[in-house]
VMD Tcl script that draws the C-alpha trace (Angstrom):
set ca {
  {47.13 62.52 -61.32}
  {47.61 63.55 -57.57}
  {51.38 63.14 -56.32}
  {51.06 61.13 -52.99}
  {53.95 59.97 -50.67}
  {52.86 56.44 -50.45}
  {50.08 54.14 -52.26}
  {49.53 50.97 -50.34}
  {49.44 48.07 -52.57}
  {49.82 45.12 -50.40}
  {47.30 43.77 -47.64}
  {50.59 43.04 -45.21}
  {51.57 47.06 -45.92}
  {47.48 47.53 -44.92}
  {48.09 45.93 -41.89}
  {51.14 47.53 -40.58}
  {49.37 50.32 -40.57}
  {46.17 49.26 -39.37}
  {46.80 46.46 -36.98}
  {44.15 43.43 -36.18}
  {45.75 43.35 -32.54}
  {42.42 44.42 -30.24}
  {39.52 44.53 -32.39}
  {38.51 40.73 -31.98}
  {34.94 41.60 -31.83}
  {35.37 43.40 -35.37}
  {36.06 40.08 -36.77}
  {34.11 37.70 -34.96}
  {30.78 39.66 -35.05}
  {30.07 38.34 -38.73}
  {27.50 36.23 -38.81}
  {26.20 34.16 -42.21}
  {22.82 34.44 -41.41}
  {20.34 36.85 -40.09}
  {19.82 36.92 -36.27}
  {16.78 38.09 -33.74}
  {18.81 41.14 -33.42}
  {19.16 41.72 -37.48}
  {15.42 40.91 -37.93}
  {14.63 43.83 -35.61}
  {16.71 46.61 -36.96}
  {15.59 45.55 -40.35}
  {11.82 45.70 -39.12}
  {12.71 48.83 -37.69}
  {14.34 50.64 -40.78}
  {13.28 52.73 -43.61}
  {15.90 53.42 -45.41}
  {18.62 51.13 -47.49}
  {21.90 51.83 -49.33}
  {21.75 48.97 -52.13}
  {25.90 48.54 -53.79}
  {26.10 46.44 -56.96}
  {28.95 46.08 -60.01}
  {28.70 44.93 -63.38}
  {31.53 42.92 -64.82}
  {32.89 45.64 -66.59}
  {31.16 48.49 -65.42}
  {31.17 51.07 -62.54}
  {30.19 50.29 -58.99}
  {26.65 51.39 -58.16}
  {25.01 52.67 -55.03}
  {21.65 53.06 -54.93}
  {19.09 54.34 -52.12}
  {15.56 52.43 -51.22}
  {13.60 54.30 -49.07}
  {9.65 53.07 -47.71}
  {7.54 52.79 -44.67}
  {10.04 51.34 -41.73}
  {9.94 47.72 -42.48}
  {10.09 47.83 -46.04}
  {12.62 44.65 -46.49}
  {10.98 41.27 -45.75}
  {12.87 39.09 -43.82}
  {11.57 35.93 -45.60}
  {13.85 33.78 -43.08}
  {17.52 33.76 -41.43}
  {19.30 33.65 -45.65}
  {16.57 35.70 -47.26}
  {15.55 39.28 -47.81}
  {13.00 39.99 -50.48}
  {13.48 44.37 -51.46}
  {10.19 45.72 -53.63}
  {11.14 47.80 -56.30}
  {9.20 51.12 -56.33}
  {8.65 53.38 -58.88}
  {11.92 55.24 -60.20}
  {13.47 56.88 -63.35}
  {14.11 53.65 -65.12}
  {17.86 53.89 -65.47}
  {17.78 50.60 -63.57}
  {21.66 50.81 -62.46}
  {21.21 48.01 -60.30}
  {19.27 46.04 -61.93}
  {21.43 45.87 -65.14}
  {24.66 45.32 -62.81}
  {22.79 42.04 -61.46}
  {21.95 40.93 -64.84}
  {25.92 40.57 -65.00}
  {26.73 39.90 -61.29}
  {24.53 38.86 -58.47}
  {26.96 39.92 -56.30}
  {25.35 42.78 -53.87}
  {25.75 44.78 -50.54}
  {23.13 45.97 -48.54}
  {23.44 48.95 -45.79}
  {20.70 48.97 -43.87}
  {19.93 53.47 -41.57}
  {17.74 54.00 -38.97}
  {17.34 57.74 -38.33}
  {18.67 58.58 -35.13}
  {20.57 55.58 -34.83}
  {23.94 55.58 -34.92}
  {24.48 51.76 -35.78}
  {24.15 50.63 -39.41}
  {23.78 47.48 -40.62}
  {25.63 45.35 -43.37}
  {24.47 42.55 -45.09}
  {26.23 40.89 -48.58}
  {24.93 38.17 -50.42}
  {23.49 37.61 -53.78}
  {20.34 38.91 -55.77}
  {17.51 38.07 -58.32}
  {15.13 40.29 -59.92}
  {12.06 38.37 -59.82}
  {8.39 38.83 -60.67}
  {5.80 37.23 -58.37}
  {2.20 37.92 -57.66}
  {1.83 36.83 -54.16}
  {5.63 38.83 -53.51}
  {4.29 41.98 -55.15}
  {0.96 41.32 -53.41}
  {2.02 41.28 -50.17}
  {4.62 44.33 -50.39}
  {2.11 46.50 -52.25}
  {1.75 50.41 -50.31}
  {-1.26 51.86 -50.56}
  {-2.48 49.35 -52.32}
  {-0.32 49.82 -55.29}
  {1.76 46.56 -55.93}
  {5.88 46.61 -57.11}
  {6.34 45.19 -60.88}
  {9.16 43.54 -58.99}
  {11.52 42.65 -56.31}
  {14.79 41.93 -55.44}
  {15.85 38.16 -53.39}
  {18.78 38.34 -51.55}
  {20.32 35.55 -50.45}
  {22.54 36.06 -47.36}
  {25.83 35.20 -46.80}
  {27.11 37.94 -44.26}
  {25.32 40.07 -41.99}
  {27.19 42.45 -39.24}
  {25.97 45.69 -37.54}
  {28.78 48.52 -37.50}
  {29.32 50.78 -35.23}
  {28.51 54.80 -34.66}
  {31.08 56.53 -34.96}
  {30.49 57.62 -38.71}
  {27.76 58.41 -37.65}
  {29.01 60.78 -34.49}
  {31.49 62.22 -36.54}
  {29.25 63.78 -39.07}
  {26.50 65.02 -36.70}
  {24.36 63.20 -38.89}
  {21.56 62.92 -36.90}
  {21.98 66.50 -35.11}
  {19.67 68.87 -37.12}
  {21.51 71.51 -35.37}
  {24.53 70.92 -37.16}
  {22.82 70.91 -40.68}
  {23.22 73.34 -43.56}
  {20.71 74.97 -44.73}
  {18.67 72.98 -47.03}
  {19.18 75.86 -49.77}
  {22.29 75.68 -49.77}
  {23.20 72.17 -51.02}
  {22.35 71.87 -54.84}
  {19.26 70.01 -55.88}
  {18.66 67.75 -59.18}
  {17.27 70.35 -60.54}
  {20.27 72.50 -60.40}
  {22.02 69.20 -61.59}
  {20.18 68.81 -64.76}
  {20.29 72.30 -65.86}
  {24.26 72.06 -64.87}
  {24.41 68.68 -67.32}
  {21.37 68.19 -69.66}
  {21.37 70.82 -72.88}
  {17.42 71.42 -72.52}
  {15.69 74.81 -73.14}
  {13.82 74.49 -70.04}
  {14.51 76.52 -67.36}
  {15.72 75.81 -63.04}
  {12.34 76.32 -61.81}
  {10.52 74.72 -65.17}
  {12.58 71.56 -64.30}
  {12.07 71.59 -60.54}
  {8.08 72.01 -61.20}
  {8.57 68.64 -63.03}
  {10.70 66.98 -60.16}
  {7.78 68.20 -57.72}
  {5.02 66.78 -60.05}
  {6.88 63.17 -59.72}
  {7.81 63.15 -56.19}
  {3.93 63.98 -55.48}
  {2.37 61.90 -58.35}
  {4.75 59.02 -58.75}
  {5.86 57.41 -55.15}
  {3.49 54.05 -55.73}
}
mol new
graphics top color blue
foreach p $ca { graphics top sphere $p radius 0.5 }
foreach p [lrange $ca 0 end-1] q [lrange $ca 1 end] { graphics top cylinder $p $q radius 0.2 }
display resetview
């Protein structure tokens, strides 16, 4: 274990060190519903970070990417999420079989404002849900409901610091690993970095709807 001078195990040691004194937007900016303003970054976004825990399990975090738009705003409490084709580990799913409990981080690329929404989540199956998300004319096996209970954009500065959105600050695409090199790395298969990345390719091109 990592020697550290201090572990902070107390929320009045938390805030000693990090005040409340001047960030009275921070806290009043929660809202419990969706606004105008939520509605249009969500219309606007492609791109989801989806957190989830099972009762006795690990934390998840998930990505759901799709045309900008993706997430229905059904009204001011709900958000309906189609579930696309994937590798059927189902994480998430599994986790909300346990706990509905879920946390939603909503990127824009290029933005530098993020927004959070927490609630709780079905996995349903519905024919007009999956009828009206459908892409390309190929309908989700299901969805996700969320009902809201707190919504709150955050601000940039993440965002700033890490040059995200600054393709002149990022690496080379070659020379962060791919899953691929991750399966080879973890997976005792007699199949070899490029035989595996050939199959990646074949189900990012045939498997997306």
């Amino acid at each position: 274990m990592i020697d550290v001078e201090e572990v902070i195990q107390s929320s009045e040691r938390l805030r000693e060190l990090l005040p409340t004194e001047g960030f009275v937007n921070t806290f009043l900016k929660v809202s419990d519903r969706l606004n105008d303003v939520a509605r249009k970054f969500i219309a606007e976004c492609p791109f989801v970070v989806i957190a989830t825990k099972a009762s006795q399990g690990l934390i998840d975090v998930s990505p759901k990417g799709d045309p900008r738009g993706f997430v229905e705003v059904y009204d001011d409490k709900t958000l309906i999420i189609p579930d696309r084709l994937g590798n059927h580990r189902v994480d998430g799913f599994m986790n909300l079989l346990e706990d509905p409990e879920i946390a939603l981080l909503f990127i824009v690329p290029g933005h530098g404002d993020t927004l959070r929404v927490a609630g709780k989540a079905r996995i349903v199956r519905d024919r007009a849900i999956s009828k009206r998300l459908a892409v390309n004319g190929k309908e989700p096996l299901l969805a996700l409901i969320v009902d809201v209970e707190e919504a709150f954009m955050h601000c940039s500065k993440s965002m700033i610091r890490s040059r995200l959105w600054q393709p002149d600050h990022w690496p080379e695409r070659r020379s962060a690993p791919t899953l691929a090199d991750w399966v080879i790395a973890t997976v005792d298969r007699e199949q070899t970095l490029d035989e595996v990345q050939e199959d990646h390719s074949a189900d990012e091109a045939g498997r997306l709807y």
